[in-house]
C-alpha positions in Angstrom: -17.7 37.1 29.4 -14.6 38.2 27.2 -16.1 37.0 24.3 -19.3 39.1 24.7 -17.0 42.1 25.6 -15.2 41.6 22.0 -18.5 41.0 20.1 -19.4 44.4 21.3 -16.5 45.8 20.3 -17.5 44.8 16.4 -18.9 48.4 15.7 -16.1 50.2 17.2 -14.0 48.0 14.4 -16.0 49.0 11.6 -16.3 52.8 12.7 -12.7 52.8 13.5 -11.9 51.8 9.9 -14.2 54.0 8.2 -12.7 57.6 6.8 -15.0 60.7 6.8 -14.0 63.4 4.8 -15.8 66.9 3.9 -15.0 67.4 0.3 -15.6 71.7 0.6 -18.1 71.5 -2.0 -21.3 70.4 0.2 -20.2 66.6 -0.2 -18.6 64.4 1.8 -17.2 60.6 0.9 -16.9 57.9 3.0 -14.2 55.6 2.7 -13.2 52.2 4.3 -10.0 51.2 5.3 -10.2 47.1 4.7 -6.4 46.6 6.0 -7.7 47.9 9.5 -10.5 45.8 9.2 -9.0 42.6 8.5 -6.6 43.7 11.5 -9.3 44.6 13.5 -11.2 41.3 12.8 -8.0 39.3 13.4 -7.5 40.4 16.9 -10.7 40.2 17.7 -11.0 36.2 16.8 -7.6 35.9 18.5 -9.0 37.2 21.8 -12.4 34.7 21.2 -9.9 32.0 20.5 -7.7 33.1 23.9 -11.3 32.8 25.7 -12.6 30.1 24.3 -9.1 28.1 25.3 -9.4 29.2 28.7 -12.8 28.4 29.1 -12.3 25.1 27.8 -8.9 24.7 30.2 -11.2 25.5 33.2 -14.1 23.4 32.3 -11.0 20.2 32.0 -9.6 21.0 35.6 -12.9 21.3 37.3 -13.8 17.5 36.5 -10.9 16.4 38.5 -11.7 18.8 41.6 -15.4 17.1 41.3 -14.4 13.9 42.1 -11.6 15.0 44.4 -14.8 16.9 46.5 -17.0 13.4 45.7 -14.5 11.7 47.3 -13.8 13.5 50.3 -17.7 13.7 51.3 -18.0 10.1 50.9 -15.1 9.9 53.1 -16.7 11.3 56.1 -20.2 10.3 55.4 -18.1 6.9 55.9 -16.9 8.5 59.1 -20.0 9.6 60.2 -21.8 6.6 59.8 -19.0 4.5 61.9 -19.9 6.8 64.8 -23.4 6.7 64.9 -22.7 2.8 64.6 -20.9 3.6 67.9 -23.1 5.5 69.7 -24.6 3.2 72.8 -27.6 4.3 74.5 -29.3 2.8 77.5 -32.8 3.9 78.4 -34.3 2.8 81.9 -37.8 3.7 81.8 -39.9 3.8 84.7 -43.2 3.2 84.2 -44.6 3.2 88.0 -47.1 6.3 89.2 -44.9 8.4 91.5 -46.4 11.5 93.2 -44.3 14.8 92.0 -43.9 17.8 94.3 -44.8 21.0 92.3 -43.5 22.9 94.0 
C-alpha cells in the first residue's frame, strides 16, 4: 500500500519542481528545478525500498507462524481422534411389539 501511495505522489514531485513565472510582457516561462527532482525521486525510491523490505520481512516471519498453526491443528486433531477412539457405546435394542399408551 505504501508503495502505491508514493507512486501517486510522482506528479506532486514533478509539479513541485517546476517554476512558473509571468514574465510582464504576456509570456510566461517555465522552468524545472532538476536538484528537487533528483531529491524528490530519491526519497521516493527510499520509501519503495523501506516498503519493499518490510513486505519482504513479513512475508519471512509468516512461514514460521504457518507451521507453528500446522502444527498445533494436527496436535488436537491427534487429540480428538484419541477420544473418539475412547468413546464406548452400548446399544440394547428391543425388537419385541410392546403396546404404547398415547396418552
Amino acid at each position: 500500500m505504501t508503495a502505491l501511495r508514493t507512486l501517486g505522489l510522482l506528479p506532486l514531485l514533478l509539479a513541485g519542481a517546476c517554476n512558473v513565472t509571468d514574465e510582464g510582457n504576456g509570456s510566461t516561462s517555465v522552468s524545472l528545478d532538476e536538484n528537487r527532482i533528483e531529491a524528490g525521486t530519491d526519497a521516493l525510491l527510499n520509501e519503495t525500498e523501506q516498503a519493499a523490505d518490510a513486505a519482504i520481512n513479513g512475508l519471512e516471519n509468516a512461514g514460521p507462524a504457518i507451521e507453528q498453526s500446522a502444527a498445533d491443528i494436527k496436535e488436537r486433531a491427534g487429540r480428538v481422534a484419541d477420544k473418539i477412539e475412547k468413546v464406548d457405546v452400548d446399544v440394547d435394542l428391543d425388537t419385541g411389539n410392546k403396546a404404547s399408551n398415547a396418552n
